[in-house]
N, C-alpha and C positions, 0 to 999 in steps of 0.2 A: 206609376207602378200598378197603381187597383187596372188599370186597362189593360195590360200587360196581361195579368191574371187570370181575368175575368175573358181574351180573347183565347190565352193559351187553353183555357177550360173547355170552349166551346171549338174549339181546333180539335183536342182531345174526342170532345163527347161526341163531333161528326165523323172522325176516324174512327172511332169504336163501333159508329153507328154503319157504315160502310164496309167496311173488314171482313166482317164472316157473315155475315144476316142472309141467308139460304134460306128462302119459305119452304118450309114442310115439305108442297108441294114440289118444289124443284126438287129435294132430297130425291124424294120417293120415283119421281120423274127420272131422272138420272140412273137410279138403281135399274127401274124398268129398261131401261136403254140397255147398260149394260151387262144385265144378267136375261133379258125376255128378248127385247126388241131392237135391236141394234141401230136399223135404220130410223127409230123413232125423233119425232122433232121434239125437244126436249122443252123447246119454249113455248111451242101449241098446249103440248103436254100441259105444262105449268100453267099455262094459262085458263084452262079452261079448266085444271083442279083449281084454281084461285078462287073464279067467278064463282064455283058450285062452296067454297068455303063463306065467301060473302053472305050469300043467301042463306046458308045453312047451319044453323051451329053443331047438329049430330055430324053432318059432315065433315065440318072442321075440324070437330075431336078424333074423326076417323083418319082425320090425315095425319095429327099430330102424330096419332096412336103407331102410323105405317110410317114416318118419318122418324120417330125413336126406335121403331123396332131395325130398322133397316141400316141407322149407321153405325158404321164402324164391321158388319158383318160382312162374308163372302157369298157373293150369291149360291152356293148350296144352302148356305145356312140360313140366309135371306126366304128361298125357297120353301123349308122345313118351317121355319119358325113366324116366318111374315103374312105368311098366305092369307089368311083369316082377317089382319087386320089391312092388308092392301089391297084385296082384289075388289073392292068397290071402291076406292080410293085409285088406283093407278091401272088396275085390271088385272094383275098379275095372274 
């Protein structure tokens, strides 16, 4: 019974972990796609905001920063309200 548990838990905790976990970067990468860049590779894209988050912690809070402002908006509103915190983050 404790195996049971104890395996259902960890079933659980790697489906939670798999599910929605989007880096930042890919957010903000994706928006760029489809509000800037259409033809953008969206996984270069991400990739190479990844490696600049590794190395840099202002970086990384810049991404965060362009990843919360950007979901859930429309890119007008993306546009207007994002700029600032994404265009050294994704270039917008």
């Amino acid at each position: 019974m404790k195996n049971r548990i104890v395996m259902a838990v960890a079933a659980l905790g790697l489906a939670m972990t798999l599910a929605g976990c989007k880096s930042e970067c890919r957010v903000s990468c994706e928006k760029k796609q489809e509000c800037v860049s259409s033809g953008l590779d969206v996984a270069k894209c991400t990739e190479t905001c990844e490696q600049k988050v590794k190395k840099d912690k202002d970086f990384s809070a810049q991404a965060q920063e362009c990843s919360q402002c950007v979901k859930g908006r429309t890119c007008s509103e993306t546009m207007k309200q994002c700029l600032d915190d994404c265009i050294t983050v994704v270039g917008f």
